[in-house]
DRENKOL-5103 format. One record per residue: residue number from 1; residue in three letters; z, x, y of N, C-alpha, C in turn. Coordinates in nm, 4 decimals, decimal comma. Example, Ala and Ser with C-alpha at 12.3 -4.5 7.8 and 13.67 -1.06 7.14 Angstrom:
2
+-----+---------+----------+----------+----------+----------+----------+----------+----------+----------+----------+
! num ! residuo !     n.c3 !     n.c1 !     n.c2 !    ca.c3 !    ca.c1 !    ca.c2 !     c.c3 !     c.c1 !     c.c2 !
+-----+---------+----------+----------+----------+----------+----------+----------+----------+----------+----------+
!   1 !     ALA !   0,7800 !   1,3190 !  -0,5690 !   0,7800 !   1,2300 !  -0,4500 !   0,7800 !   1,3200 !  -0,3300 !
!   2 !     SER !   0,7080 !   1,2850 !  -0,2250 !   0,7140 !   1,3670 !  -0,1060 !   0,7870 !   1,2900 !   0,0030 !
+-----+---------+----------+----------+----------+----------+----------+----------+----------+----------+----------+
This chain:
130
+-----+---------+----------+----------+----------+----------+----------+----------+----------+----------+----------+
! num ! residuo !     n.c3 !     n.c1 !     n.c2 !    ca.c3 !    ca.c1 !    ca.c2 !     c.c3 !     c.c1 !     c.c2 !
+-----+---------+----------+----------+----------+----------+----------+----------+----------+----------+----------+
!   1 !     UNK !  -1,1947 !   5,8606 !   1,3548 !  -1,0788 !   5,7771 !   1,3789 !  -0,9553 !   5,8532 !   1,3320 !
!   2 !     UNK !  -0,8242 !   5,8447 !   1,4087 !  -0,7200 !   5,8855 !   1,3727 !  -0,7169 !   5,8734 !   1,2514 !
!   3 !     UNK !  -0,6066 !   5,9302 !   1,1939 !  -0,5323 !   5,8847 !   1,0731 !  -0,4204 !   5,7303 !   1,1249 !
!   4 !     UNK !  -0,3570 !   5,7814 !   1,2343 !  -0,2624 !   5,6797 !   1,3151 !  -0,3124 !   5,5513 !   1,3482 !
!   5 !     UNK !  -0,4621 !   5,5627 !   1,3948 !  -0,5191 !   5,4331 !   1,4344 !  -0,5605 !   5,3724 !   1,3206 !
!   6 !     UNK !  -0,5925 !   5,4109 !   1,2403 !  -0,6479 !   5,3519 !   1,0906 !  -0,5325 !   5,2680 !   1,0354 !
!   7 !     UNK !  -0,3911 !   5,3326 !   1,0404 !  -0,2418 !   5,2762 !   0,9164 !  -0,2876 !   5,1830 !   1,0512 !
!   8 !     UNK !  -0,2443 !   5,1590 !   1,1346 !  -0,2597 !   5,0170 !   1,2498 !  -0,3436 !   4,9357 !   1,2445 !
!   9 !     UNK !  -0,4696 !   4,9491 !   1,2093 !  -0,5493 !   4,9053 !   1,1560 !  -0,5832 !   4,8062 !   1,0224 !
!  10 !     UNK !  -0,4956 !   4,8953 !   0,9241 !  -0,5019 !   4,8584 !   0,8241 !  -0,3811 !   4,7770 !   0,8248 !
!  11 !     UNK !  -0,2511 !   4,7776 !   0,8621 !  -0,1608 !   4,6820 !   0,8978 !  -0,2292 !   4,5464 !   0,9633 !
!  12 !     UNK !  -0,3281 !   4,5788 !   1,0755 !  -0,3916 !   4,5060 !   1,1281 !  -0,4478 !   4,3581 !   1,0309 !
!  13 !     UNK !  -0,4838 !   4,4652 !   0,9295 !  -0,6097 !   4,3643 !   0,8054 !  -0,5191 !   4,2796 !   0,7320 !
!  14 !     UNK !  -0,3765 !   4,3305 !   0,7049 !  -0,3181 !   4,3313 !   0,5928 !  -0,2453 !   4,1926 !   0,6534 !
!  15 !     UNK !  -0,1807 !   4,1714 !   0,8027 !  -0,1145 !   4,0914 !   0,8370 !  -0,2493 !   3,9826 !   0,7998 !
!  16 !     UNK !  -0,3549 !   3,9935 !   0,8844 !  -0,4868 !   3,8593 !   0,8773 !  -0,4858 !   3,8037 !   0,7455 !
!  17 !     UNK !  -0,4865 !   3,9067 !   0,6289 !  -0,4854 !   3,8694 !   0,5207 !  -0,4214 !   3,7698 !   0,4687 !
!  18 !     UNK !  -0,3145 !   3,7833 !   0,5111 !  -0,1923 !   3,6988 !   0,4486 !  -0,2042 !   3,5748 !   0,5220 !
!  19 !     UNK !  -0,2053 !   3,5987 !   0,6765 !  -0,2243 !   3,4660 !   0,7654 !  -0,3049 !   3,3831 !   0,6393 !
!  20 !     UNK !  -0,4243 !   3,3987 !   0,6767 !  -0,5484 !   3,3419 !   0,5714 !  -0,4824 !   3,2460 !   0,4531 !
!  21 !     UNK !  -0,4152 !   3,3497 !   0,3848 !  -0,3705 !   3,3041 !   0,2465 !  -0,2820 !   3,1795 !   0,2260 !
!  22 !     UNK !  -0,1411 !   3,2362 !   0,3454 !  -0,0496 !   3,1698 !   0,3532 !  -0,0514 !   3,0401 !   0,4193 !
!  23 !     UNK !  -0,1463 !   3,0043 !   0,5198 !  -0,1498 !   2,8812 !   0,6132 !  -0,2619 !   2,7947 !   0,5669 !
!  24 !     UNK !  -0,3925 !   2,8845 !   0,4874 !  -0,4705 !   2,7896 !   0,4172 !  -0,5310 !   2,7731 !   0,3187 !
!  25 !     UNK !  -0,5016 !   2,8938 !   0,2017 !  -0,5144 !   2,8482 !   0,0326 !  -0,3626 !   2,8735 !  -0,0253 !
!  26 !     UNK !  -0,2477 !   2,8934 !   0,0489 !  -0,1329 !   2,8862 !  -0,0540 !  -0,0758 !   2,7471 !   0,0196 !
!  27 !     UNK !  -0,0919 !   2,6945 !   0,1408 !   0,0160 !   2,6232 !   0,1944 !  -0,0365 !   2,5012 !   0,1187 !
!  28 !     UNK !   0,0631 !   2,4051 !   0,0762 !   0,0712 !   2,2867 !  -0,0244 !   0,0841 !   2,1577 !   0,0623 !
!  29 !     UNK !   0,0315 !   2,0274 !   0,0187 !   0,0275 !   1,9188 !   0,0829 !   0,2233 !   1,9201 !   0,1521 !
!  30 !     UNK !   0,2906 !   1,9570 !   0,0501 !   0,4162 !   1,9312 !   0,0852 !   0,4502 !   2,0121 !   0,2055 !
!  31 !     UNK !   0,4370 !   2,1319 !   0,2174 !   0,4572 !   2,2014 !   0,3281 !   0,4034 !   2,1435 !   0,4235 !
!  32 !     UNK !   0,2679 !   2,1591 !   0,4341 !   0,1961 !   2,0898 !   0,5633 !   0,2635 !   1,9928 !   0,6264 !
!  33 !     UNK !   0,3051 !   1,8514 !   0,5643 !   0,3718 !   1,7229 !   0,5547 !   0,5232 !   1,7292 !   0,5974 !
!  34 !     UNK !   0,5485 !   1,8710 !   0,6039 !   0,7113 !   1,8694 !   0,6120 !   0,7377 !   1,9775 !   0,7272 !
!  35 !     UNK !   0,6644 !   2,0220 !   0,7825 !   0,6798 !   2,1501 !   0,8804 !   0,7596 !   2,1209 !   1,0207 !
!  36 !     UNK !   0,7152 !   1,9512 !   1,0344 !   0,7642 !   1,9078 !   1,1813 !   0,9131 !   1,8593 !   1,1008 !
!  37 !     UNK !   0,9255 !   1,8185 !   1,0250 !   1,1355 !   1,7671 !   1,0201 !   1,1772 !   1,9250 !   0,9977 !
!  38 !     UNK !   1,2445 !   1,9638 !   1,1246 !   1,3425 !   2,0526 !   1,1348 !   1,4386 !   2,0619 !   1,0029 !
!  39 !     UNK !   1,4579 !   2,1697 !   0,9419 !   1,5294 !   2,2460 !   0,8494 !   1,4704 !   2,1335 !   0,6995 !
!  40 !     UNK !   1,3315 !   2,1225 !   0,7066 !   1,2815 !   2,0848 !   0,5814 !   1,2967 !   2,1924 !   0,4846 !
!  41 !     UNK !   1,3224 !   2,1664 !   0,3224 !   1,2589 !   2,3132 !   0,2456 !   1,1081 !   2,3382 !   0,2621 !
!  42 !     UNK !   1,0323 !   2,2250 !   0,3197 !   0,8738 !   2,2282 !   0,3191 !   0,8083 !   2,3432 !   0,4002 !
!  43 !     UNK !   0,8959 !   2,2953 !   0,5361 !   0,8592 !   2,4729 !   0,6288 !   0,9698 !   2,5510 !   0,6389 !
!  44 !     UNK !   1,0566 !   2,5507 !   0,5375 !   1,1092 !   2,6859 !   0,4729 !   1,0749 !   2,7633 !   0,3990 !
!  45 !     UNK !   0,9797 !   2,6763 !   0,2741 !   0,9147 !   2,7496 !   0,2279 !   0,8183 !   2,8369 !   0,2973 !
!  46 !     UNK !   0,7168 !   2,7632 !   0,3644 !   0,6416 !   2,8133 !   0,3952 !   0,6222 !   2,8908 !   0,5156 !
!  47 !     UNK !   0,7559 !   2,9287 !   0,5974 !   0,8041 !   3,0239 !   0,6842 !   0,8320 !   3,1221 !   0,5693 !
!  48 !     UNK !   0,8899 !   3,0888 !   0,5000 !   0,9431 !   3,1735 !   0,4088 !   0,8082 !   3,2983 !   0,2913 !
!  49 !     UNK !   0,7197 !   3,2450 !   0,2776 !   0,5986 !   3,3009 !   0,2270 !   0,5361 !   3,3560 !   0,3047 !
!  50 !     UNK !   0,5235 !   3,2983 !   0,4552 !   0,4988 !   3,4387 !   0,5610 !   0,5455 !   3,5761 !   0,5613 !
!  51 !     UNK !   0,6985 !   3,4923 !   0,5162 !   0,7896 !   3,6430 !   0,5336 !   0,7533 !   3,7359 !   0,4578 !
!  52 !     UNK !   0,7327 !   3,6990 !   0,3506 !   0,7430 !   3,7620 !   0,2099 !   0,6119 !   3,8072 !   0,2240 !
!  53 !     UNK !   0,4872 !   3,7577 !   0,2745 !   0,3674 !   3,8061 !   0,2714 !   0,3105 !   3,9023 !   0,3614 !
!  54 !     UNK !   0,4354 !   3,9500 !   0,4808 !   0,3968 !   4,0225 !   0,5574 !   0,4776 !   4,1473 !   0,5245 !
!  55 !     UNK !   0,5615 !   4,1536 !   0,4482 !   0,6081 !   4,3208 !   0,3658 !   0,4912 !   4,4053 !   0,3890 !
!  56 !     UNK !   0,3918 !   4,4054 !   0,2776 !   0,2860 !   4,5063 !   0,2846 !   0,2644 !   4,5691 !   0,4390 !
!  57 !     UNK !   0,2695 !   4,4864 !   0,5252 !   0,1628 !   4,5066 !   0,6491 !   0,2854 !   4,6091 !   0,7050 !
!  58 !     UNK !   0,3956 !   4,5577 !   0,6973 !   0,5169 !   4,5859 !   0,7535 !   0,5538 !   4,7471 !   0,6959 !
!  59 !     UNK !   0,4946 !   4,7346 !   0,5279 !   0,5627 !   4,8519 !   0,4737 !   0,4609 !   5,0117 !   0,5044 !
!  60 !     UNK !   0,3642 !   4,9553 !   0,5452 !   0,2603 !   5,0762 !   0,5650 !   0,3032 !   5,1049 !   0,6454 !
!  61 !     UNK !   0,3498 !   5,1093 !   0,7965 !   0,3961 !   5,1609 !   0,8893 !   0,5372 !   5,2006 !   0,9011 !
!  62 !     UNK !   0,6391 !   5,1501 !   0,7948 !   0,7658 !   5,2151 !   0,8198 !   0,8274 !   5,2229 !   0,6773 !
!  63 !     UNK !   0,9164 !   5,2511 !   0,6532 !   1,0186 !   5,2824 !   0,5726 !   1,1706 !   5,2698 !   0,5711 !
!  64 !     UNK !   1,1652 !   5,2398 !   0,7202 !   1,3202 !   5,2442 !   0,7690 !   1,3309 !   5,0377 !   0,7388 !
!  65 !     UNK !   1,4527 !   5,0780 !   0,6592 !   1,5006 !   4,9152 !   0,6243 !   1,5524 !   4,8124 !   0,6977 !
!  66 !     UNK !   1,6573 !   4,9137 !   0,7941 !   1,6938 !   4,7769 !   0,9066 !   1,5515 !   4,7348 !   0,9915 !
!  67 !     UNK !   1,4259 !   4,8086 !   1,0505 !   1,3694 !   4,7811 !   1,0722 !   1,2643 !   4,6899 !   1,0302 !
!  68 !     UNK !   1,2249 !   4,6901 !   0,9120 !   1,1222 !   4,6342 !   0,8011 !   1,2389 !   4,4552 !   0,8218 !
!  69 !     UNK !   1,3856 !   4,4913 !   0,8067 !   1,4326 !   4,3445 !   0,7765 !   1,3908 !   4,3043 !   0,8894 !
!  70 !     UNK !   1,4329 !   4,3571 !   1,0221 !   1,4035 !   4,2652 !   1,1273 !   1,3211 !   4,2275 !   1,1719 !
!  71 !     UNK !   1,2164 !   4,2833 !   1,0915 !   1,0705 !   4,2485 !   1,1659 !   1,0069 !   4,1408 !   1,0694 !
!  72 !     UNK !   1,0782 !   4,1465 !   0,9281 !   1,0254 !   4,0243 !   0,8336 !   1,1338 !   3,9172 !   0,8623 !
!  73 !     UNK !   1,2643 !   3,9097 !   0,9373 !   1,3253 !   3,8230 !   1,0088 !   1,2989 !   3,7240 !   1,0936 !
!  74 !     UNK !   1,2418 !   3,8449 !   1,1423 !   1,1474 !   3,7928 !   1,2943 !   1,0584 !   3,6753 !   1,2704 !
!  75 !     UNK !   0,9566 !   3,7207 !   1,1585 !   0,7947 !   3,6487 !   1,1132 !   0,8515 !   3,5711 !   1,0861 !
!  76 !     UNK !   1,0130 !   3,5487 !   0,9890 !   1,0055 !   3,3508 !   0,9467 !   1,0910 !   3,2945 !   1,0682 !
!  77 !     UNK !   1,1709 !   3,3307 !   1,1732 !   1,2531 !   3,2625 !   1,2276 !   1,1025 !   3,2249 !   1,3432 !
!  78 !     UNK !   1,0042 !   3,2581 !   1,3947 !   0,8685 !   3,2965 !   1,4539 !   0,7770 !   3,1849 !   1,4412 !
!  79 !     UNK !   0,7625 !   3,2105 !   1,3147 !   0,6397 !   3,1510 !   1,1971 !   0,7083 !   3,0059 !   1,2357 !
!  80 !     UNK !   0,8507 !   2,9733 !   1,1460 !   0,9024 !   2,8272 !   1,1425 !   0,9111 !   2,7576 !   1,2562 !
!  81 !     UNK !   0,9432 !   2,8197 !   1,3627 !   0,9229 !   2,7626 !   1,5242 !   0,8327 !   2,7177 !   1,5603 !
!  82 !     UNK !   0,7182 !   2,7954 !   1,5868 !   0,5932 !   2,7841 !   1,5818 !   0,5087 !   2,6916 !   1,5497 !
!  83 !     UNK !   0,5099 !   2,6654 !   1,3887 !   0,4402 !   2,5547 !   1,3548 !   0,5594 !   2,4252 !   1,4008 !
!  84 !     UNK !   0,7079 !   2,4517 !   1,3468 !   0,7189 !   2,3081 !   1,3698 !   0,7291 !   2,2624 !   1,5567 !
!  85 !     UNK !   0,6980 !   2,3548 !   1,6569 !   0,6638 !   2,3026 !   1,7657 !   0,5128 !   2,2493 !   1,7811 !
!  86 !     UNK !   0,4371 !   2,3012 !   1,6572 !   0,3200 !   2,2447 !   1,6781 !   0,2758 !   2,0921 !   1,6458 !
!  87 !     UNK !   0,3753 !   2,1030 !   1,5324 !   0,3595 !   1,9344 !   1,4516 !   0,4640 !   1,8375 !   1,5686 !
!  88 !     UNK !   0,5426 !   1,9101 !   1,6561 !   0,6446 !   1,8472 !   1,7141 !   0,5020 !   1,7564 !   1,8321 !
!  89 !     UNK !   0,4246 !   1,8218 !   1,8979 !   0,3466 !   1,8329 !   1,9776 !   0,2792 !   1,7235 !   1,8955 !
!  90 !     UNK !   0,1971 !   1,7412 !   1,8503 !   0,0822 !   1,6275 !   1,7491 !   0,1491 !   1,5405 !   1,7280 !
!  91 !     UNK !   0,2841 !   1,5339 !   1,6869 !   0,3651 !   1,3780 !   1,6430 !   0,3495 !   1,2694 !   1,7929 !
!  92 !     UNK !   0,4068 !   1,3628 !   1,8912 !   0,4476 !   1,3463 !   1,9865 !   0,3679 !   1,2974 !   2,0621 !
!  93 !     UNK !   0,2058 !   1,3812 !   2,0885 !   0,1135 !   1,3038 !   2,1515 !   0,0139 !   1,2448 !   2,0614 !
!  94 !     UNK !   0,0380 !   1,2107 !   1,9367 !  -0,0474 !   1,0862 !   1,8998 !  -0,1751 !   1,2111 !   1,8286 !
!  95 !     UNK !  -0,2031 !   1,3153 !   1,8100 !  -0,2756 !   1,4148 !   1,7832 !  -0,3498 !   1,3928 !   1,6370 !
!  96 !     UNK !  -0,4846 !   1,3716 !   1,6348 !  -0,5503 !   1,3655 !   1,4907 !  -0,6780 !   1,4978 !   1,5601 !
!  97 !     UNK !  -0,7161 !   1,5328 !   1,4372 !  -0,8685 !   1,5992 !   1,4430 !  -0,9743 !   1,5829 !   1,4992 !
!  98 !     UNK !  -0,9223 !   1,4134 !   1,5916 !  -1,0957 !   1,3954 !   1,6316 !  -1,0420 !   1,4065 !   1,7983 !
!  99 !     UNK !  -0,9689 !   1,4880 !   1,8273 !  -0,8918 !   1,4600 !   1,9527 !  -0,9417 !   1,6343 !   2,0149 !
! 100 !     UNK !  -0,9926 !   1,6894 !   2,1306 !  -0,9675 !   1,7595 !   2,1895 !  -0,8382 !   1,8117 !   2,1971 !
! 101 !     UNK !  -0,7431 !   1,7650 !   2,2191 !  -0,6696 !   1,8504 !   2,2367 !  -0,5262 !   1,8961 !   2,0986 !
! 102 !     UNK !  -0,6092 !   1,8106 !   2,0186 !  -0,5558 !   1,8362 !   1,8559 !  -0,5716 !   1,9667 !   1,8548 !
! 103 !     UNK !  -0,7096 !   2,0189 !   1,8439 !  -0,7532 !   2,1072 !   1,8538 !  -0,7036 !   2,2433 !   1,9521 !
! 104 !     UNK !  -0,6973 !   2,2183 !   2,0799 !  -0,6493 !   2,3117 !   2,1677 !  -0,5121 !   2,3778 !   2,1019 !
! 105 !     UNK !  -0,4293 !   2,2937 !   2,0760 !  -0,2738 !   2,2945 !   1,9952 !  -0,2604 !   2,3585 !   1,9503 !
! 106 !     UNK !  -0,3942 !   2,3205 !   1,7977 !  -0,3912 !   2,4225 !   1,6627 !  -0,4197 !   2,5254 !   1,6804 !
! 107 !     UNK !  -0,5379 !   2,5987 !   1,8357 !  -0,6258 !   2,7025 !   1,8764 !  -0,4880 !   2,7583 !   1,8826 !
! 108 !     UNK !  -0,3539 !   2,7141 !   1,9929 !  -0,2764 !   2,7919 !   2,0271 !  -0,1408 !   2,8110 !   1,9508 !
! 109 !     UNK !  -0,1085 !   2,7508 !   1,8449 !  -0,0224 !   2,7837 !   1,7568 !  -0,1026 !   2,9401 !   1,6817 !
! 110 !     UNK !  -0,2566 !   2,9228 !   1,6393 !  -0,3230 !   2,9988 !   1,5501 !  -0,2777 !   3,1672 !   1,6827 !
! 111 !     UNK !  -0,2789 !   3,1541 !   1,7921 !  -0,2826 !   3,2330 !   1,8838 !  -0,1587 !   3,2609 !   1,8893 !
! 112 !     UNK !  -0,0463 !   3,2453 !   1,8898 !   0,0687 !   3,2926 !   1,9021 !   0,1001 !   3,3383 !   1,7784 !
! 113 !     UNK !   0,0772 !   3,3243 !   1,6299 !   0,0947 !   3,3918 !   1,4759 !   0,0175 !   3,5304 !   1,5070 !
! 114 !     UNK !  -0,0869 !   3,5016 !   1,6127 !  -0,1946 !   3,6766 !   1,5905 !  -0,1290 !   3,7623 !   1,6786 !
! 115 !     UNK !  -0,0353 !   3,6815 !   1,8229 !   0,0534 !   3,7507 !   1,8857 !   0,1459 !   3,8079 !   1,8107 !
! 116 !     UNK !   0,2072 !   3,7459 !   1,7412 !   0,3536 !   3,7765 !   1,6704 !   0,2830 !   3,9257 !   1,6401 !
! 117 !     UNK !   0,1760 !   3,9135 !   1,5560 !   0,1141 !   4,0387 !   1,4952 !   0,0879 !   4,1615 !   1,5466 !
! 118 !     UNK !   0,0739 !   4,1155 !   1,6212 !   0,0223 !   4,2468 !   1,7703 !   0,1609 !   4,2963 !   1,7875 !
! 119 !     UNK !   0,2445 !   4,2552 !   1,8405 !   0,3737 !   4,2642 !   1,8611 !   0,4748 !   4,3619 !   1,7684 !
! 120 !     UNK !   0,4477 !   4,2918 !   1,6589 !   0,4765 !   4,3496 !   1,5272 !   0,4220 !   4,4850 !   1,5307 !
! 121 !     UNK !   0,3139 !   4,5372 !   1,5230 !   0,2158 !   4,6711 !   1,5036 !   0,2639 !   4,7349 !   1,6106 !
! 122 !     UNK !   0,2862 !   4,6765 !   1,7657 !   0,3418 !   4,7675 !   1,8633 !   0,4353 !   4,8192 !   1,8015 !
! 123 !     UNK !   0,5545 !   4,7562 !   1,7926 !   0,7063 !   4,7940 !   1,7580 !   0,6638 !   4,8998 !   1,6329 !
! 124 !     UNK !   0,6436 !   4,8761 !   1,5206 !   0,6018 !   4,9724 !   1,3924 !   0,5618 !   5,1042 !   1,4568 !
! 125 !     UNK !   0,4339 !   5,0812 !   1,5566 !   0,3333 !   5,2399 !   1,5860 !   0,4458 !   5,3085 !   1,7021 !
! 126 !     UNK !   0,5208 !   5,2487 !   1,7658 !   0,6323 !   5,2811 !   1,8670 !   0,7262 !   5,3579 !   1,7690 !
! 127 !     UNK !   0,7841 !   5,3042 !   1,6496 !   0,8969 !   5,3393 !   1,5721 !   0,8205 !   5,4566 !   1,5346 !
! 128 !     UNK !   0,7767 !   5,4413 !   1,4923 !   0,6713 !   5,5931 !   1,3823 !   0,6179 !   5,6528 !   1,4833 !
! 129 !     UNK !   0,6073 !   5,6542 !   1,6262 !   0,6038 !   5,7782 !   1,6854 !   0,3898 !   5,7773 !   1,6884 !
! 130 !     UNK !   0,3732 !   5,6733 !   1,6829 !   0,1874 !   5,7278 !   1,6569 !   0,1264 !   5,6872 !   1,8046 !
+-----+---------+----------+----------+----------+----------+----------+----------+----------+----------+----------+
């Protein structure tokens, strides 16, 4: 394996990691509860701990600062959309756990955070030339 495909790789692990951490052993009843009212601190925070938790992934592949900001810019203005279009959706159609398409929702919010990611690693392995 490259050396090149490996840092992508390992960016790869490093973003999952955090997903993991941040959406389901750090995120707090309050966050969860607060993600759908637009400009809550609840999913500020917790846009906000994305941000902060995706440095590492961000910092293995670059060094250059305007870049690193805009791309940890990106993850909370991203991240906060994201979920609160998801809770917007579940409020909206009546959405609990025992619902098919509760589920489909959550499948595709979880699917657009792994996009962001992909996205993210393009732009990085593009900047750095790998």
């Amino acid at each position: 394996m490259s050396h090149n495909l490996a840092l992508v790789l390992w960016g790869l692990v490093l973003f999952e990691i955090k997903h993991y951490l941040c959406d389901f052993v750090l995120q707090t009843a309050y966050q969860y509860r607060n993600k759908g009212i637009y400009g809550h601190p609840g999913g500020i925070l917790h846009a906000g701990l994305h941000m902060m938790g995706s440095l590492p992934a961000v910092l293995i592949l670059t060094k250059t600062a305007w870049l690193a900001t805009a791309l940890l810019a990106s993850e909370f203005v991203l991240h906060y959309h994201i979920d609160w279009s998801k809770e917007q959706i579940n409020k909206r159609c009546k959405l609990v756990v025992d619902k098919t398409l509760y589920w489909i929702v959550f499948g595709a919010d979880q699917f657009l955070h792994q996009m962001t990611y992909v996205v993210f690693l393009a732009v990085l392995a593009h900047a750095a030339n790998l």
